[in-house]
C-alpha positions as CSV (number, residue, x, y, z in Angstrom):
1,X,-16.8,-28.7,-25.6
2,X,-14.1,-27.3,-23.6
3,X,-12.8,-23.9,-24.4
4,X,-8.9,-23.1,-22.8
5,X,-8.5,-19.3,-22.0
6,X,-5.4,-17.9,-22.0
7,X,-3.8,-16.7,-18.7
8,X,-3.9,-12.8,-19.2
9,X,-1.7,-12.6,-15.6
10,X,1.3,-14.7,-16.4
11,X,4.3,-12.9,-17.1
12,X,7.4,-13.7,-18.0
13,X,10.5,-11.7,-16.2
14,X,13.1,-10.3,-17.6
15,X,14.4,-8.5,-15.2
16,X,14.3,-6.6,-12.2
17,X,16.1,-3.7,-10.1
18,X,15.9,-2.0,-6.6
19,X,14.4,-4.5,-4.2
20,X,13.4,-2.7,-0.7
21,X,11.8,-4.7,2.3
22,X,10.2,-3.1,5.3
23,X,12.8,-4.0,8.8
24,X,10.4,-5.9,10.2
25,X,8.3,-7.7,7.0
26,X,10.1,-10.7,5.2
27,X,6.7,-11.4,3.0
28,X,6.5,-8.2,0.9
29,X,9.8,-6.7,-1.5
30,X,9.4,-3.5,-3.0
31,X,10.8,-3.6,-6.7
32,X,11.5,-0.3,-8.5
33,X,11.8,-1.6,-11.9
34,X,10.6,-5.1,-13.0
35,X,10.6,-5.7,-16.7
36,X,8.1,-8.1,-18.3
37,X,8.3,-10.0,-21.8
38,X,4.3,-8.9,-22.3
39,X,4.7,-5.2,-21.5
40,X,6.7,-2.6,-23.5
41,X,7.7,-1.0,-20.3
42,X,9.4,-1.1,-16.6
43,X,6.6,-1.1,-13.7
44,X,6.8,-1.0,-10.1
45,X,5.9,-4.1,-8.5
46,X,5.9,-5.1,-5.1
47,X,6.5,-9.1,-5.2
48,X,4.6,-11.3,-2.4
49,X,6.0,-14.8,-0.9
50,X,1.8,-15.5,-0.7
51,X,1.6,-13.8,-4.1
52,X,-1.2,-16.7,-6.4
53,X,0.7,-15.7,-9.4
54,X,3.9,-17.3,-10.0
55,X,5.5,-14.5,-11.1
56,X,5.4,-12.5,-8.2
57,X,6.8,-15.9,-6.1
58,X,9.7,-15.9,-8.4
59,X,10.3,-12.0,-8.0
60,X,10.5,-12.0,-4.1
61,X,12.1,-15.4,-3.9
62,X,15.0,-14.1,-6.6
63,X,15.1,-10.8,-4.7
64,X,15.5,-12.6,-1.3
65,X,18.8,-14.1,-3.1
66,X,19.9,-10.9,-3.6
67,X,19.3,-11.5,-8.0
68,X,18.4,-7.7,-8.2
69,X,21.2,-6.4,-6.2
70,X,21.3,-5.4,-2.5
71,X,18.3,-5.6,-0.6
72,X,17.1,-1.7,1.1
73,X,16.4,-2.2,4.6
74,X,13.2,0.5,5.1
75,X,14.0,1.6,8.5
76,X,10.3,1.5,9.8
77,X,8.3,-1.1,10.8
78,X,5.7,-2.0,8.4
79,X,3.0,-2.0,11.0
80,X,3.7,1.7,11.7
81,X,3.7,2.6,8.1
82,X,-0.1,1.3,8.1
83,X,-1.1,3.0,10.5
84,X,0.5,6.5,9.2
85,X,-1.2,5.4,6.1
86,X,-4.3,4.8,7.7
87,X,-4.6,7.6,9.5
88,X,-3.1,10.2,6.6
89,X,-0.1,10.7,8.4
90,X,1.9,9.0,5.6
């Protein structure tokens, strides 16, 4: 017998608002709302190009397009941000 489970991650997006990318990262976007079909509110999400759900591939790839309005340019490298982070300086 095979038994189908349904995929608890898929989403489906509705929309999305105030995309933000590190100066010198093109692989993560920083989303301040994104609203999905299967939740009854706006999260946070930060959308990955690698991301293995599709949903967060469509976010950044719509994002990069400029879909969610003008893409904020954080003016620090991610690289330093990890390391502020990873040393409590952030």
């Amino acid at each position: 017998m095979i038994v189908l489970l349904k995929d608890t991650n898929k989403r489906t997006i509705v929309s999305a608002m105030g995309p933000s990318r590190f100066q010198d990262d093109l692989t993560l976007v920083f989303l301040k709302k994104v609203w999905f079909e299967e939740l009854s509110e706006p999260v946070s999400f930060v959308a990955d190009i690698m991301d293995g759900e599709e949903h967060g591939r469509e976010l950044w790839f719509r994002a990069m397009k400029g879909e969610y309005g003008p893409m904020e340019i954080i003016l620090m490298d991610f690289k330093d941000f990890r390391k502020a982070r990873e040393t409590g300086a952030a």
